[in-house]
C-alpha positions in Angstrom: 8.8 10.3 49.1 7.2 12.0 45.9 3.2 11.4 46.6 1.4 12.0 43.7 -2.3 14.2 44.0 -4.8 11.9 45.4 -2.5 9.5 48.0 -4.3 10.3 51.0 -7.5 9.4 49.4 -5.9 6.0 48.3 -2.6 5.6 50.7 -2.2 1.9 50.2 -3.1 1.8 46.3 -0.2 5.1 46.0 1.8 3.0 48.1 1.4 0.1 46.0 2.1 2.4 43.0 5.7 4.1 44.2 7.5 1.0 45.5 5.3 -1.6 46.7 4.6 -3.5 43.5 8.7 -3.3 42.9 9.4 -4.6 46.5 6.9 -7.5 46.3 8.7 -8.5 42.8 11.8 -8.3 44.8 10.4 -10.7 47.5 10.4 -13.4 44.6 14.2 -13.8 44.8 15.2 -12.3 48.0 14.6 -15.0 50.9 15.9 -12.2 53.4 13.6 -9.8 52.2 10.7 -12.3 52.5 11.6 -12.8 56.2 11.8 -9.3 57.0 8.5 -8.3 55.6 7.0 -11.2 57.2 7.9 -10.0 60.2 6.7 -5.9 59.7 3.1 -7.9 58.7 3.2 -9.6 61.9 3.4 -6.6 63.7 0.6 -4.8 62.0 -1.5 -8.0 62.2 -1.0 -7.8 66.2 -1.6 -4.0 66.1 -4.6 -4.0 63.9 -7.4 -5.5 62.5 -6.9 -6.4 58.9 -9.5 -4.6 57.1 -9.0 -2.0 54.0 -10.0 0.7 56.1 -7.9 0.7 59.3 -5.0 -0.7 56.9 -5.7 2.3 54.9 -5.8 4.7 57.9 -2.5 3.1 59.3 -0.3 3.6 56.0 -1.3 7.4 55.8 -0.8 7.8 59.4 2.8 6.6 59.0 3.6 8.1 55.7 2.6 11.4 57.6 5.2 10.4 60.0 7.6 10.0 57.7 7.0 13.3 55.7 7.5 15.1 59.0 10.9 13.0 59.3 11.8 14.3 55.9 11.9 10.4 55.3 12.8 9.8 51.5 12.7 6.2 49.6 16.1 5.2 47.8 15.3 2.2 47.2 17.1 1.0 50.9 15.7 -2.1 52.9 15.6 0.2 55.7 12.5 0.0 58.6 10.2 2.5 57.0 10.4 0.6 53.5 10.3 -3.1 55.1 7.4 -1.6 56.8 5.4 0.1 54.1 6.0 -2.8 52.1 4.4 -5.5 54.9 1.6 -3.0 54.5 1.1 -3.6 50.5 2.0 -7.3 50.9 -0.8 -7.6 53.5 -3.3 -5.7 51.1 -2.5 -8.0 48.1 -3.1 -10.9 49.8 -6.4 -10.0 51.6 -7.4 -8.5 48.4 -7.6 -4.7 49.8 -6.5 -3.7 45.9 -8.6 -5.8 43.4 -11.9 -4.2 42.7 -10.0 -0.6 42.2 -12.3 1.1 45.1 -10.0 3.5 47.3 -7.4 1.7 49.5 
């Protein structure tokens, strides 16, 4: 994944950025993809409280996972992308990315 200077200050707004905002579009016509991202949010909303911080700390925790797995995005519906994607979902609809403050 190519992070641009300044992600881990903002890891769910460069998240948003690099293929969140395209994979939410996606959701619009892709019934499949709408189930499997509702089921990564479920996940994280059992795992975590939903507040911009800890959802902030999660995302760079596990795009620090994935760097060390050499992880790349191709543009594949694989775990880490359904995943990260749940993640930007979650922080569009609780409004984590509206008033542009770090997220």
């Amino acid at each position: 994944m190519n992070l641009q200077d300044g992600w881990a200050a903002s890891p769910l707004r460069s998240v948003m950025d690099m293929l969140g905002q395209a994979q939410l579009d996606r959701m619009t016509t892709d019934p499949g993809l709408v189930a499997a991202v509702d089921q990564h949010a479920a996940v994280l909303r059992d795992a975590i409280p939903l507040d911009r911080e800890t959802l902030g700390d999660y995302v760079l925790g596990f795009l620090d996972e994935l760097r060390d797995r050499d992880w790349m995005f191709y543009g594949d519906l694989d775990a880490p992308t359904l995943r990260l994607t749940a993640a930007c979902w979650l922080a569009r609809e609780s409004g984590f990315l509206e008033d542009g403050a770090p997220a």
